[in-house]
N, C-alpha and C positions, 0 to 999 in steps of 0.2 A: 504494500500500500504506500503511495508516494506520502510524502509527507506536505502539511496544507499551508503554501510559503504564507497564506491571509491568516493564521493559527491565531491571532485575535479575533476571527472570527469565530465565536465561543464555539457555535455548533459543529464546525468543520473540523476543529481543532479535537471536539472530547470523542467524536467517533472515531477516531485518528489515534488517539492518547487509549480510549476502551479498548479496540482491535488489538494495538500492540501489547497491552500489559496482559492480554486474555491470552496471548501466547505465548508466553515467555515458561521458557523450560524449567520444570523444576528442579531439576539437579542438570549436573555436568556432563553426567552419562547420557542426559535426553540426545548432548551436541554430536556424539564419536558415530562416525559412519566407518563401517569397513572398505576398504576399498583391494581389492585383487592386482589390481595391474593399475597405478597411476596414470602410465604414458597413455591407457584408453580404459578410461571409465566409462563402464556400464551403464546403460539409460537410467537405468535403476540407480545404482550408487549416484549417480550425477541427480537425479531428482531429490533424491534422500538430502545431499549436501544443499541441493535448492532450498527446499522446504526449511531445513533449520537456518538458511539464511536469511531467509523472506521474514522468519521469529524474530531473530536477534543481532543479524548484521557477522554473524559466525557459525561456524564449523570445525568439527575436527574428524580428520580424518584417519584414519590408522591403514598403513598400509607394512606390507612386513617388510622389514628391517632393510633386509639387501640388495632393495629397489632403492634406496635413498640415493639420490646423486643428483649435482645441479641442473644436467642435462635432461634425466628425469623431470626435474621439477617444473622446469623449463616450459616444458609441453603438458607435463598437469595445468599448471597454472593457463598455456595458452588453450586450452579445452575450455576455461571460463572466462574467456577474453581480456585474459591479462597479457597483455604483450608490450606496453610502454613501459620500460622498465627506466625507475630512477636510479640512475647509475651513479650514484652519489661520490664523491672522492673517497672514500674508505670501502667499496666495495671493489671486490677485485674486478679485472677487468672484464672480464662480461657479466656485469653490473650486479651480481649475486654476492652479499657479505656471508663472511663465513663467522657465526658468533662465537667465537672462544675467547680464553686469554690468551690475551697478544704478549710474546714474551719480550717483544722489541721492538722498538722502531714511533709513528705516529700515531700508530692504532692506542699504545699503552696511555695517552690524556685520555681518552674517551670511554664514560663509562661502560657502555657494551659488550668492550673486548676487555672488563674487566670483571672479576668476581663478588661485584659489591651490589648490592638492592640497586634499584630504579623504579623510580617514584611513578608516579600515575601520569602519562602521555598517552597522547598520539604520534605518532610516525612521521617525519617531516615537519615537524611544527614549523622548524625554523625557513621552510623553503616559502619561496613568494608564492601566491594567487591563482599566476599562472601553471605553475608547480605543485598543484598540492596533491599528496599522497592517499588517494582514494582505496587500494587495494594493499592487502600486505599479508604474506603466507610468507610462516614458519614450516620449517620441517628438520624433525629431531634425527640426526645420526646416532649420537651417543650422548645420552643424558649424562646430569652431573653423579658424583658419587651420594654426595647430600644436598638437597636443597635444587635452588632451580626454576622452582613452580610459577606459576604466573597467576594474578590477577588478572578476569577480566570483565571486562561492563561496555554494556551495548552505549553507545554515543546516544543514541537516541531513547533510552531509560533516565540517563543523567539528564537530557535538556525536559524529561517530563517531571522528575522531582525537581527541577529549579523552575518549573513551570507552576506547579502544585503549590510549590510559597509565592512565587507574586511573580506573572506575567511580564512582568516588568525587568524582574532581573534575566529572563532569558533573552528579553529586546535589546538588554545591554550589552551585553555579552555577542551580538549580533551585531555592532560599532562595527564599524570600518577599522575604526584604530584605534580595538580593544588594548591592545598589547602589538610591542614590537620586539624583534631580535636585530641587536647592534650590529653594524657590518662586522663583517670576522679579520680582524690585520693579521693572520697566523699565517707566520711568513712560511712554512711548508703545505698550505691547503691551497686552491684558488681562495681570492680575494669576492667577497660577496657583501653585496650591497645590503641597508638595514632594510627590510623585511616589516612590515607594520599590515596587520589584517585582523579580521573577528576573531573569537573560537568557535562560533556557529554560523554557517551560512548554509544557503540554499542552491544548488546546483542547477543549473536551466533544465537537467533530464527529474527535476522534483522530489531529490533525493537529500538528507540533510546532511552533512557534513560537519565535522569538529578539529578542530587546530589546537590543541592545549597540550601543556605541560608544567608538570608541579618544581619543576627547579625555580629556584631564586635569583641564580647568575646567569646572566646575560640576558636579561629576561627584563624588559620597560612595559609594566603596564598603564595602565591611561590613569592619571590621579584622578578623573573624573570620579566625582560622589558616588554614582550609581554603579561607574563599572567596579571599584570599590569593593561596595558593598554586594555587588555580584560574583564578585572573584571569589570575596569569605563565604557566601553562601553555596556557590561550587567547592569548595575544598571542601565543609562540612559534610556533601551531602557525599563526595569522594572518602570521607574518613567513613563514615556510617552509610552505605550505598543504601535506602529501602527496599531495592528490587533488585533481579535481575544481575547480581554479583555470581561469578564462579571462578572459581580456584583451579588449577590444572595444572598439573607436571609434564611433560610432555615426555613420552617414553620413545626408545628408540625405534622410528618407523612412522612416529604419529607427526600431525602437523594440523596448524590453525591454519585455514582459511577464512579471510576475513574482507570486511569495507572497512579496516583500519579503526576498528574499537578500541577506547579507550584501557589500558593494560599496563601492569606492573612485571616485576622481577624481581622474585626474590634472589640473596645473596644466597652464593653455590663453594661446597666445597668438591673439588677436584681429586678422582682417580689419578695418578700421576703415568700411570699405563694404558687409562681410557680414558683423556681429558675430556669433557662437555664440551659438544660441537652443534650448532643448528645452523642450519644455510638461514638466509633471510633476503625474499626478492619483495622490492618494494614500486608501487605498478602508480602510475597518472589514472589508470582507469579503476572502474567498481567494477565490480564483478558481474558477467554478464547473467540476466535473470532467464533467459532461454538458451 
């Protein structure tokens, strides 16, 4: 169901807000689809991943172990018309990151290819407008020894509890120049210009969208009163989610398909003979719904 970009329009909005909370999975197990052969999903498997996307903007899929490979993923992912891959400076070069710890080099500043928690984002926050990361599939080769797991919440459950308190603070949060990310001077990355955009907007194909991130550096939000007072009231409802929270470790073979839902990371202790590995391809597009 697209979402109602008029959503002050009270009635558009609560059949819209009823639908979706009327299908949200009650556990984690509702999301795990089997899948046999990644590189050609079956009508069936590929309807199954539909269906609990059309829920909650995610999926997981489990496929066994020693199909894992980027190439693989490659063509899973282009089965659901993921093909614009954000080839970001830290993913190798055909545009797929490999998440582990990085023992050397640029990768070790950045939290990802490090063993520490990560806080509640989206994918891309920091990229422009034109840039933004609609699609984004995990797939686990080799879990951590401890820890690892992920937090995850549908984008569009968070913008109906910041709805449910005052309509208002999801308008703000909807500003052009809710928050911005400062140009980067890190003299080993390209050079990028500041970055200023919503954490909610509306996509022209009707579908909703979220930009956010709970870090504190590098990070200018708008002193404006209301966005403010919408920002605390998003963290709150991120500390205490009312709905639609699940937890998930990702085992070896499994993987998130996603519209780039809001999600965490837990901190990971490391096998030192099978370190924690996930590929992670991050896509311009949503995932195609046929």
């Amino acid at each position: 169901m697209r979402f109602p970009s008029d959503f002050l329009t009270l009635s558009k909005y609560q059949t819209w807000r009823d639908a979706k909370l009327a299908a949200v999975p009650e556990r984690v197990g509702d999301l795990v689809v089997e899948i046999k052969d990644p590189e050609h999903p079956s009508p069936a498997e590929r309807q199954a991943l539909l269906e609990r996307l059309g829920k909650t903007n995610m999926a997981v899929f489990a496929a066994p172990p020693a199909s894992c490979s980027k190439e693989t993923m490659r063509r899973f992912c282009a089965s659901f018309g993921l093909a614009r891959l954000d080839a970001n400076q830290l993913a190798d070069d055909d545009g797929i990151s490999p998440l582990a710890v990085a023992p050397e080099g640029t990768r070790t500043r950045y939290i990802p290819y490090t063993d520490r928690p990560i806080a509640w984002h989206t994918d891309g926050y920091y990229n422009d407008m034109a840039h933004q990361v609609r699609g984004l599939v995990l797939w686990c080769q080799s879990p951590a020894q401890e820890g690892g797991a992920n937090a995850l919440l549908d984008h569009e459950l968070a913008f109906i509890a910041l709805c449910d308190r005052d309509p208002g603070l999801a308008q703000a949060l909807m500003r052009h120049d809710a928050f911005a990310i400062p140009a980067n001077e890190d003299a080993e990355m390209n050079s990028r210009d500041m970055h200023t955009g919503p954490v909610f907007s509306v996509f022209q194909d009707g579908h909703l969208h979220m930009r956010y991130t709970a870090r504190t550096r590098s990070i200018e939000w708008n002193e404006a009163c209301e966005v403010q007072e919408a920002k605390a009231a998003l963290e709150e409802i991120l500390a205490h989610p009312p709905f639609g929270l699940f937890e998930h470790r990702l085992e070896a073979g499994q993987g998130l398909l996603s519209n780039n839902v809001l999600h965490t990371r837990q901190a990971f202790k490391d096998d030192p003979k099978a370190p924690r590995l996930l590929w992670r391809a991050r896509f311009y597009d949503r995932i195609s719904e046929s």
